[in-house]
C-alpha atoms as one frame of an Amber mdcrd trajectory, in Angstrom:
protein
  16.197 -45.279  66.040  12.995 -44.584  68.344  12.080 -41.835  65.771  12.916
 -43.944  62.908  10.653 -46.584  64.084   7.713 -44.251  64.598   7.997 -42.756
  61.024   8.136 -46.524  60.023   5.219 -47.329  61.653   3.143 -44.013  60.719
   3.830 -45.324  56.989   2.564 -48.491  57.400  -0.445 -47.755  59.374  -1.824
 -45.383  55.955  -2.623 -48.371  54.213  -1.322 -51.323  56.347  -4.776 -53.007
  56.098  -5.011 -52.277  51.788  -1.180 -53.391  51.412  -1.703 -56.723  53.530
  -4.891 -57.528  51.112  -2.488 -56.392  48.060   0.266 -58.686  49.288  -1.866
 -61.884  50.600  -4.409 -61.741  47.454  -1.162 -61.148  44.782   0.708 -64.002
  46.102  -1.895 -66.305  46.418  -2.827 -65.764  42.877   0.191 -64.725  41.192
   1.883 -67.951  43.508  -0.837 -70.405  42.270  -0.525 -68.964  38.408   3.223
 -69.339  38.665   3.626 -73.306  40.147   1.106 -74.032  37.446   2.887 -72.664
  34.561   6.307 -74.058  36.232   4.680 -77.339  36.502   3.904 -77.489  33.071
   7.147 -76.106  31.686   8.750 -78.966  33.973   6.303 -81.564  32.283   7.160
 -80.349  28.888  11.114 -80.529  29.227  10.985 -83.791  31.531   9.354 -85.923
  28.515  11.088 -84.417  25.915  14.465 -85.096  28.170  12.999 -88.868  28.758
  12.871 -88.742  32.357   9.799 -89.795  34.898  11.169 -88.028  38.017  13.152
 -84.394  38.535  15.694 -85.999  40.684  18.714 -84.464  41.968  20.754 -87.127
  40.370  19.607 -86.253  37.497  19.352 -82.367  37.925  22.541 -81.874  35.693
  21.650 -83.846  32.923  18.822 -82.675  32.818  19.309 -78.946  33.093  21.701
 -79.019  30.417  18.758 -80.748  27.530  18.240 -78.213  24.881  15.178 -78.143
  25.541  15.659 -77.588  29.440  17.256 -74.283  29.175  15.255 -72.108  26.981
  12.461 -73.648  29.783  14.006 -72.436  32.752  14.780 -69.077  31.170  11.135
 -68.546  30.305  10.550 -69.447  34.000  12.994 -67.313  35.260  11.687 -64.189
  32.896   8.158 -64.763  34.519   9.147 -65.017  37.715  11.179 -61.975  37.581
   8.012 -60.441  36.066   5.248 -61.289  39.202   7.526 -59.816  41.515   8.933
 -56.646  39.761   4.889 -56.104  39.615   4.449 -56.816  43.229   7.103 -54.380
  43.956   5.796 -51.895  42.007   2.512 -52.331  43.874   4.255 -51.834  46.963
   6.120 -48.593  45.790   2.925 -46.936  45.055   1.067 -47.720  48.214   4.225
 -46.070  50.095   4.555 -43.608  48.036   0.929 -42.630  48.559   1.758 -43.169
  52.231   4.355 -40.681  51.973   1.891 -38.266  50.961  -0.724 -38.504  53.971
  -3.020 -39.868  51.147  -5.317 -43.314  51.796  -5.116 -45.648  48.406  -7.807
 -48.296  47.750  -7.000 -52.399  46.562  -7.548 -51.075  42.890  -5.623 -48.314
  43.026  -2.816 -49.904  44.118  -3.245 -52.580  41.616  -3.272 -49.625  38.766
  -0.055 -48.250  39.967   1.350 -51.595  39.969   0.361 -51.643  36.352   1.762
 -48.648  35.376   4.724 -48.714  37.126   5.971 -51.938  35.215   4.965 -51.089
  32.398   7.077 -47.499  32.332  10.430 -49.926  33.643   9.350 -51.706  30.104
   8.807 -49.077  28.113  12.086 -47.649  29.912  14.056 -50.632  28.653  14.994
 -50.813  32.825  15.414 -54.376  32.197  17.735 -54.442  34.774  15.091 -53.464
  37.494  13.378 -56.922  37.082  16.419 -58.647  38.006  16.938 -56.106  41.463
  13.443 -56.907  41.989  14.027 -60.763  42.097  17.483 -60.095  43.927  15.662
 -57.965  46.604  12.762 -60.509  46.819  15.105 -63.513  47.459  16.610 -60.963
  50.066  13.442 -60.379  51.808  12.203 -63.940  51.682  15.810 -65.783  52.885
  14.333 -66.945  56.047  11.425 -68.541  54.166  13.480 -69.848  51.418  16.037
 -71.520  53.431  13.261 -73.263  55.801  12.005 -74.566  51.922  15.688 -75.894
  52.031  16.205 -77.848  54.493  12.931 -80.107  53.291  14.906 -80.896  49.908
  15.793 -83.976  50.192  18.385 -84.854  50.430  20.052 -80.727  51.012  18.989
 -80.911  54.404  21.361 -83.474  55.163  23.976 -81.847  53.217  23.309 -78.748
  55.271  23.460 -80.649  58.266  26.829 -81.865  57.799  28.285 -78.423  56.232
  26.742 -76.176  59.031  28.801 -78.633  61.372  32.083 -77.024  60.135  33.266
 -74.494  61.389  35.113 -73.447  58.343  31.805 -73.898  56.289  29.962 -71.736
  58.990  32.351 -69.290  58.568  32.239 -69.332  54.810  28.477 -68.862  54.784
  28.738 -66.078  57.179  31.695 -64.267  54.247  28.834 -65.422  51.297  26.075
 -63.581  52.784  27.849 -60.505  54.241  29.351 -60.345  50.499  25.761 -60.600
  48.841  24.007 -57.989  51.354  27.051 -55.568  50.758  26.440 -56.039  46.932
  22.453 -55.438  47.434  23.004 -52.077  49.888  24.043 -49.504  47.351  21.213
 -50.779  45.357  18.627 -50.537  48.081  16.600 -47.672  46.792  17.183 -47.835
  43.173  12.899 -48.875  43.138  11.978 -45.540  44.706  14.568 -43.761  42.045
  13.173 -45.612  38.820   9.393 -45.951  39.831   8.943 -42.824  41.649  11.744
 -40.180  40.234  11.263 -41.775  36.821  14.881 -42.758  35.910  16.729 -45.238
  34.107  18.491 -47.970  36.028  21.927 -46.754  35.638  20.981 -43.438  36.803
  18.793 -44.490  39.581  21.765 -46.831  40.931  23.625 -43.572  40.927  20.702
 -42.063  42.725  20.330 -44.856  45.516  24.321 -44.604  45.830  24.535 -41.273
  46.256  21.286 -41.132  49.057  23.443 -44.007  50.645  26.717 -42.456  51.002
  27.519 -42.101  54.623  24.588 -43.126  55.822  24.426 -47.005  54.603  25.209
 -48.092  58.551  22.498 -46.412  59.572  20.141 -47.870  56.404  20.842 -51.661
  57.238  20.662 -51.481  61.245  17.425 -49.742  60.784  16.174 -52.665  58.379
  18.200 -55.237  60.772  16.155 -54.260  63.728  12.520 -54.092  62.074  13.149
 -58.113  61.007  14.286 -58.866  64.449  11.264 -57.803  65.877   9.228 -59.263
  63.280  11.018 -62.779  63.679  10.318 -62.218  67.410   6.866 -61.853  67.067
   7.133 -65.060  64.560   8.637 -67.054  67.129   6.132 -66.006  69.796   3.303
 -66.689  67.913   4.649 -70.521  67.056   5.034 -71.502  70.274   2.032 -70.438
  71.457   0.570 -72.396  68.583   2.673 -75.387  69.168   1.450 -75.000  73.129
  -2.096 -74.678  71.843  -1.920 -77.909  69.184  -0.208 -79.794  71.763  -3.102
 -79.423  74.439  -5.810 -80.418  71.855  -3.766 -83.128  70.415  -3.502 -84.241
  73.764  -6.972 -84.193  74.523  -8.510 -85.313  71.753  -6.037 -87.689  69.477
  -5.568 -91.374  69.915  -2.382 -92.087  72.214  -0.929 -93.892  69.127  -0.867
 -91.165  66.830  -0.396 -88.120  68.994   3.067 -87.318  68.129   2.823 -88.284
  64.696  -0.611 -85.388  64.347   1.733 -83.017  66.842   4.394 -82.783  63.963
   1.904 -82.911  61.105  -0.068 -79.922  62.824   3.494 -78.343  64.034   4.671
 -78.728  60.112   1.435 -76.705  58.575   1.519 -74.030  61.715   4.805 -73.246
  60.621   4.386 -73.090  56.806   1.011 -70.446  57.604   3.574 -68.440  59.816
   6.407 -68.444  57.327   4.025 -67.059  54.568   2.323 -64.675  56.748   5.632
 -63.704  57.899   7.129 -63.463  54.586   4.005 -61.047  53.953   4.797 -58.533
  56.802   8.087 -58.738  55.997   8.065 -57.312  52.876   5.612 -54.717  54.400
   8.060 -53.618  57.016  11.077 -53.707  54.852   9.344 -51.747  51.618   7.922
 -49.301  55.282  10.991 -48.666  56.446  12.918 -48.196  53.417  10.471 -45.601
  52.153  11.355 -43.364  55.392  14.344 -43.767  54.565  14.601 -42.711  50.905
  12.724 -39.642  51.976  14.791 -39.037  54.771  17.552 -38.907  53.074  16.225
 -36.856  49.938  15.688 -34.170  52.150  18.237 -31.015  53.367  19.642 -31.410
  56.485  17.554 -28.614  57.406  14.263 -30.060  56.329  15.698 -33.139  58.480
  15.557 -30.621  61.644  12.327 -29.261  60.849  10.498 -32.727  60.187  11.060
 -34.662  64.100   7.015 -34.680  64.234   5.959 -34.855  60.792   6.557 -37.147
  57.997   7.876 -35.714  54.906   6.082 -35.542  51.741   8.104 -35.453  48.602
   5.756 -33.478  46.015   5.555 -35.870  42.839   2.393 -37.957  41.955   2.177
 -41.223  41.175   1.594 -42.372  37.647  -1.655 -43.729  38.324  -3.372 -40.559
  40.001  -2.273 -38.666  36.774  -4.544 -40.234  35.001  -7.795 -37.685  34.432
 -11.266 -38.529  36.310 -13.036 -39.938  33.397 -10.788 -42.398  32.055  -9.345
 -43.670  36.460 -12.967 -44.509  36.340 -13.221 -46.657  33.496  -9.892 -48.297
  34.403 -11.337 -48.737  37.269 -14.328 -50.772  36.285 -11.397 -52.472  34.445
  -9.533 -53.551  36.873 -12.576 -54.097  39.381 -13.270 -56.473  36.535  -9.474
 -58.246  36.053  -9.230 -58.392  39.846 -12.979 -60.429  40.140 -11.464 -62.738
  37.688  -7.951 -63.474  38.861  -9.402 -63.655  42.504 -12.195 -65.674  41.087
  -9.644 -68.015  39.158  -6.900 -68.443  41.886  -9.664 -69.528  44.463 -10.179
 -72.231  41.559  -6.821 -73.348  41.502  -5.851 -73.050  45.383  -9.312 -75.569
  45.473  -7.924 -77.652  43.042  -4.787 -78.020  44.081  -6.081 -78.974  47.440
  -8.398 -81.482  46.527  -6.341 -82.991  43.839  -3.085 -82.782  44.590   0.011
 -80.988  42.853   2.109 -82.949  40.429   4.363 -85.606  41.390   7.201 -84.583
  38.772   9.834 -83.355  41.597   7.928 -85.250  44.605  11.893 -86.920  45.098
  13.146 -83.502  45.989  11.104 -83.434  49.042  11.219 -85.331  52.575  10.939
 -89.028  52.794   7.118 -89.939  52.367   5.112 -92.178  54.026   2.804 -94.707
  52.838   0.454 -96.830  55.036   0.820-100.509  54.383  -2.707-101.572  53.246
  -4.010 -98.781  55.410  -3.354 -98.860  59.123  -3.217-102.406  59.318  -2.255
-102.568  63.066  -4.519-100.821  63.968  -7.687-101.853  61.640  -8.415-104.852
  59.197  -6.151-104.458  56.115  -8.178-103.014  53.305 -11.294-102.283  54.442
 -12.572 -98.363  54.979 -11.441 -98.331  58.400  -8.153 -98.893  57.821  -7.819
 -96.349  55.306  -9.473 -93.799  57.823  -7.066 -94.817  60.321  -3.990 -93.804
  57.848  -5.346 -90.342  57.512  -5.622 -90.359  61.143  -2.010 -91.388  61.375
  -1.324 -88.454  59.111   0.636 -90.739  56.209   0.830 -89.423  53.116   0.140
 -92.577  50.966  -2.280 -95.464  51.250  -1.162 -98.720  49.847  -4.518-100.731
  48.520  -4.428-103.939  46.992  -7.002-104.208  43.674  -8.515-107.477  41.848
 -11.473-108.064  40.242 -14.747-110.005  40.985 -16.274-112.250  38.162 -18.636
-109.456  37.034 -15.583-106.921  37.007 -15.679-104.499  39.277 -12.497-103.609
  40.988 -12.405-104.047  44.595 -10.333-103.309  47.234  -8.371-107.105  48.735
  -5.058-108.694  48.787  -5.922-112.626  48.765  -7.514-114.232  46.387  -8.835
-116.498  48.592 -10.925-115.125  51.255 -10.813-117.534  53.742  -8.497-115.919
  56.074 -10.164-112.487  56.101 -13.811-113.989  55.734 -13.813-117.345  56.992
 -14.893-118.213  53.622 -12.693-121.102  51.025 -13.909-118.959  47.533 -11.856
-116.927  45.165 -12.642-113.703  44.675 -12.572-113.903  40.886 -15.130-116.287
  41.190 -17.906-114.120  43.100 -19.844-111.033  41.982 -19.541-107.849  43.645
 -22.844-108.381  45.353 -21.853-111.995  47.108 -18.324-110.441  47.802 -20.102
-107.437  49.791 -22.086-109.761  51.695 -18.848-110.986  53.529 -17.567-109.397
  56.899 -13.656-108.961  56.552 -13.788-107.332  60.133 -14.450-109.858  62.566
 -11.363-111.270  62.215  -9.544-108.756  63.117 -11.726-107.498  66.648 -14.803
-107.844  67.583 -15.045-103.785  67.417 -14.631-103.892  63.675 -17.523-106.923
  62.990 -19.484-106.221  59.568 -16.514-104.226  57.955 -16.864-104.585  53.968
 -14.935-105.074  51.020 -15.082-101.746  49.374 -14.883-101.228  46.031 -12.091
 -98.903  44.183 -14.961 -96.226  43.411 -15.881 -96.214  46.846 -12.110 -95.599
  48.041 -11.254 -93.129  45.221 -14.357 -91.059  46.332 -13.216 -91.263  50.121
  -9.989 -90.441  49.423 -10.109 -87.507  46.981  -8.160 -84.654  47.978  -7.567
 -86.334  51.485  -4.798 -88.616  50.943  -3.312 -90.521  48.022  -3.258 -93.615
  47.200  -0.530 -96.804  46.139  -2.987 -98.880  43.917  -1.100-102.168  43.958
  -2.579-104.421  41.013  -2.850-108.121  42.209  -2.032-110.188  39.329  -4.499
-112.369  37.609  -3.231-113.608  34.417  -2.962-111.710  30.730  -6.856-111.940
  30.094  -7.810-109.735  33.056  -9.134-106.458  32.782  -7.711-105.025  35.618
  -4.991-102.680  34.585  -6.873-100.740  32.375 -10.315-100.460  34.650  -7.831
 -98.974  37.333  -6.548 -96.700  34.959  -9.963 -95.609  33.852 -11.232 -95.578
  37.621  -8.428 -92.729  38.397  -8.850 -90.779  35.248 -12.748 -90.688  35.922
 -12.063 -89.127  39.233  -9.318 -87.051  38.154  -6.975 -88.390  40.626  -3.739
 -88.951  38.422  -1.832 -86.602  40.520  -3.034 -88.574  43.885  -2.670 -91.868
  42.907   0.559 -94.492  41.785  -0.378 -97.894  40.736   2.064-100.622  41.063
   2.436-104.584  40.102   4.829-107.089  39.960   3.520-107.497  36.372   5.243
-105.133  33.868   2.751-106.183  31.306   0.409-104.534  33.450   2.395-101.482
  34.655   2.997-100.908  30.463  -1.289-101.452  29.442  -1.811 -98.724  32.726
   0.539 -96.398  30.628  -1.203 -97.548  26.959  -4.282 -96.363  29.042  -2.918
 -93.287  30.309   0.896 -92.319  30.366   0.438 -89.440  32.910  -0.738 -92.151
  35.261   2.875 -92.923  38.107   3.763 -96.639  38.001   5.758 -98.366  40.060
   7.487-102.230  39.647   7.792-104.318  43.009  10.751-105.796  42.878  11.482
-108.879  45.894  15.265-108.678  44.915  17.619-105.729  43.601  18.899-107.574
  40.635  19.207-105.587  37.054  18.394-102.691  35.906  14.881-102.427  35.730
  14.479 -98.297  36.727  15.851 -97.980  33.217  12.514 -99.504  31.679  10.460
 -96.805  29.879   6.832 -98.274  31.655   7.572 -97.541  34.959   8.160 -94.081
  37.285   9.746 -95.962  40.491  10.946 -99.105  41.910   9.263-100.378  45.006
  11.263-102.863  46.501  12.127-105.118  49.874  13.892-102.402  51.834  16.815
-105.543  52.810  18.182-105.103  49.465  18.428-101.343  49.101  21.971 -99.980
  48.710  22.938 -96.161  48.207  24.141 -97.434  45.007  20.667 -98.594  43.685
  19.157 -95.294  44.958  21.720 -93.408  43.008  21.243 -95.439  39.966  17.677
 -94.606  40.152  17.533 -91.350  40.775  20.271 -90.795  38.264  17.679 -92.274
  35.634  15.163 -89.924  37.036  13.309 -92.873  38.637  11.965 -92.597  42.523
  12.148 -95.715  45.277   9.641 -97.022  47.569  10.966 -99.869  50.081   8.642
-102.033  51.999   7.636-102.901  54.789   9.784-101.117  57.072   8.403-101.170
  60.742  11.599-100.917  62.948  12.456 -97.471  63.804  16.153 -97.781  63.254
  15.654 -99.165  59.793  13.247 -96.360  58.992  16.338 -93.675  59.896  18.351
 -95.939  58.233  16.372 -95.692  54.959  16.009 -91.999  55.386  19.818 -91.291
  54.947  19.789 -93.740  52.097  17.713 -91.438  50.276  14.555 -93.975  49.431
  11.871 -91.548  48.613   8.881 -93.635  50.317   8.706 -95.718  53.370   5.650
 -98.441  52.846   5.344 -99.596  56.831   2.440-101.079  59.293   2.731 -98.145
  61.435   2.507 -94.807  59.952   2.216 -93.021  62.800   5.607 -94.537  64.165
   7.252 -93.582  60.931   6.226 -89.980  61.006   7.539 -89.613  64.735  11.075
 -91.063  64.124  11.508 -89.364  60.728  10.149 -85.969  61.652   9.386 -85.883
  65.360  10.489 -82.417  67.245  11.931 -83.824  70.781  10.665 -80.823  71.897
   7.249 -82.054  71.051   7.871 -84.977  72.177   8.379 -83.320  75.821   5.720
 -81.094  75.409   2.988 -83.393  74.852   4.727 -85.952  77.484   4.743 -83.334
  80.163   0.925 -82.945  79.316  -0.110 -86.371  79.548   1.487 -86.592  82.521
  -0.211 -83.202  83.897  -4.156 -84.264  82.640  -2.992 -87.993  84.038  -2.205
 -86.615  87.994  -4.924 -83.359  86.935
């Protein structure tokens, strides 16, 4: 094992710092191409299937649409497509490895090229599907941590893994899939490097195997187990680290809740960086051991200080000087613009937001109640600062309109218990309604806070939180509905913002405006069936009349629930196992410690308090 582990390294070390830029750059792009193209399949077949939300009470229904299917096959197809190419990429870098021989980004890239292209000209259509098989493989840790934040699997998980017959059962499922995947385990090497169709190169992989498939999977068992050591190292000494600066430098209040926030993201860099050198070690260590065992027993002997090197050239290093350096330029050229493009899209997708279409699937959001309104005046900019602080993933905003139409940011429409003054709002222009201090009220510390218009929020808030636009309702004649709507499509925030009334007249101009725009009806009482009506995305409702029932009804009907305003901590659990998908409460940060707050955070930052409090 000690000599198999030097080999493994020696491999890696060729081109470790090429393959990592290969793997990172690849998956960032061919990642950020994929969701997009996913997303818009999942667009496409969610309207023409009449649902607002990819629930999982509606996952059956919907999956079995006619137009659903031919959908997720095209998905599936690509998918199997970016990572056949990836492994091919990976192949040739090893294989050049193999060889003593250093290989550059590009031509790495070029053998990725022409190594999926000769499985397709091959007809080795069965390779793409090995590739996805192997990649799922590779990637299980990752892919079950993805999981457990479906909502609501992780509970379901929960409950199984509590069984010890289930436990059991998953421990029979997986040792029968990995048994299935060994005697494939080298069939890449045998199709992309010995140039052979699938069924033969399955032979080929099960013949290199025989005997020696013990050996195979304790080797690859042992790499991962120091890699997930190494993982688990490195997170707790970032936990340690966020811990001592959250303790230092966050408000009390909100510690815990930027702890678990800071925790969450720490963990999903490791995962993918971890996924990365996974896939490095594994494709590493399987390469020494297809060589290995391609060799004699008595080349085996003669080889306990040298690597072997299997004399075949890649596909891409056939290719004669003149034309490797015009596909070069080439692919110096693709390369520029798919890095150029998927640092575009990363951007984009950072500072607007990704599509709300299966938002249900995931955890339980949270959405402060007209910003942080314990801890700052309700709707004003500090409040709304505060929720980021808080780490919530919604802001709730009340809208009207002032007599010369510009949408601001207030919930009463008379101002004279946030300004002292006895006016309606609709009755002053934007210029006497900025004049007012809606701070003092609230602390001394806050004194000359402003009514802020919906511009000026919208342009704070892009691609730092989103935003619950409730419309305040002020009779058919107003204007309000669609100036909101044209407010969010001028800042291209219709995948960061919801906008909700207790007017469906309104909720139904917002979608004559703009039907990509969410809407959501507040409903004071569960009565009827209003998550059937066509106008609206989600219910948000007094969380006192939510039932399991009316969750499942909605989701069935592909609609999501908010419930408001939930500030007790036992209520917020309580609405977490019903399912809701969106907590609207006073105290964000509260909600974001009791629905995702590691205990052993908890006693981590405690014991630090306590040390810098006695220090």
């Amino acid at each position: 094992m000690k000599h198999f582990l030097r080999q493994t390294d020696e491999v890696i070390k060729w081109n470790l710092r090429q393959l990592v830029v290969f793997v990172i750059l690849y998956r960032l792009a061919a990642g950020i191409f994929y969701i997009r193209a996913v997303n818009g399949l999942l667009r496409f077949s969610l309207s023409m299937a009449g649902y607002s939300y990819l629930t999982l009470g509606n996952l059956g229904a919907f999956l079995w649409h006619p137009f659903t299917l031919p959908c997720v096959a095209l998905a599936l197809m690509g998918g199997m497509v970016l990572v056949t190419v990836e492994t091919a990429g990976l192949v040739t870098a090893f294989q050049a490895s193999a060889y003593s021989r250093k290989m550059d980004l590009l031509g790495i890239l070029g053998g990725a090229a022409v190594n999926t292209w000769d499985q397709i000209r091959r007809r080795n259509w069965q390779i793409f599907v090995a590739s996805l098989g192997n990649y799922i493989l590779m990637n299980s840790y990752l892919l079950a941590r993805l999981l457990t934040k479906v909502k609501p699997v992780d509970f379901v998980l929960e409950e199984v893994l509590n069984l010890p017959a289930a436990r059991l059962g998953l421990v029979i499922l997986m040792t029968v899939l990995s048994a299935a995947a060994v005697p494939s385990m080298l069939v890449f090497w045998a199709c992309m490097v010995e140039q052979k169709r699938f069924r033969d190169g399955l032979r080929r992989s099960t013949e290199l195997l025989k005997g020696r498939w013990i050996k195979a999977v304790g080797a690859l068992v042992c790499v991962n187990v120091l890699l997930m050591g190494g993982l688990m190292l490195l997170y707790g000494a970032a936990m340690a680290l966020a811990a001592v600066l959250v303790t230092l430098f966050a408000d009390s209040y909100a510690a815990l809740a930027v702890l678990t926030a800071v925790c969450g993201k720490a963990e999903i860099i490791l995962l993918f960086a971890g996924a990365v050198f996974a896939v490095i070690l594994d494709f590493g260590a399987l390469t020494v051991l297809y060589y290995r065992f391609s060799q004699s027993r008595r080349e085996q002997e003669d080889s306990a200080k040298r690597y072997p090197v299997r004399r075949r050239t890649e596909a891409f290093m056939r290719i004669v000087p003149g034309r490797r350096e015009i596909m070069r330029r080439w692919l110096l050229l693709f390369s520029g613009v798919l890095a150029g493009t998927a640092a575009f899209l990363i951007f984009d997708m950072a500072y607007n937001g990704m599509s709300s279409d299966w938002s249900v699937l995931g955890q339980t959001e949270i959405t402060a109640h007209r910003g942080s309104s314990k801890m700052a005046p309700e709707n004003t900019m500090a409040a709304i600062f505060k929720a980021m602080d808080e780490m919530a993933d919604y802001c709730e905003i009340d809208v009207q309109t002032t007599a010369d139409d510009v949408v601001v940011v207030c919930h009463d429409r008379n101002l004279k218990r946030v300004a002292g003054v006895d006016r309606l709002l609709t009755d002053m222009t934007f210029e006497q309604a900025r004049s007012l201090d809606v701070g003092s009220y609230f602390g001394e510390e806050y004194a000359g806070e402003k009514i802020p218009s919906l511009r000026e929020v919208l342009e704070a808030c892009k691609g730092r939180i989103r935003l619950n636009i409730e419309l305040k309702s002020l009779g058919e004649k107003s204007s309000l509905p669609e100036l909101t709507a044209g407010l969010i499509k001028e800042y291209g925030m219709k995948d960061q913002c919801v906008v909700t009334s207790v007017s469906l007249e309104y909720l139904k101009r917002v979608k004559a405006a703009d039907p990509d725009i969410r809407t959501g009806y507040i409903l004071a009482a569960g009565y009827g069936s209003y998550y059937k009506n066509e106008f609206i995305d989600f219910i948000s409702i007094r969380s006192s009349f939510v039932t399991r029932k009316m969750v499942e009804a909605a989701h069935e009907n592909g609609k999501g629930v908010h419930v408001w305003t939930v500030d007790d901590r036992g209520e917020m659990k309580q609405m977490r196992l019903l399912g809701v998908d969106n907590i609207i409460t006073d105290y964000p940060a509260r909600a974001r410690e009791v629905l995702y707050g590691d205990p052993g955070a908890k006693n981590l930052l405690e014991f630090l308090k306590m040390g810098l409090k006695h220090g």
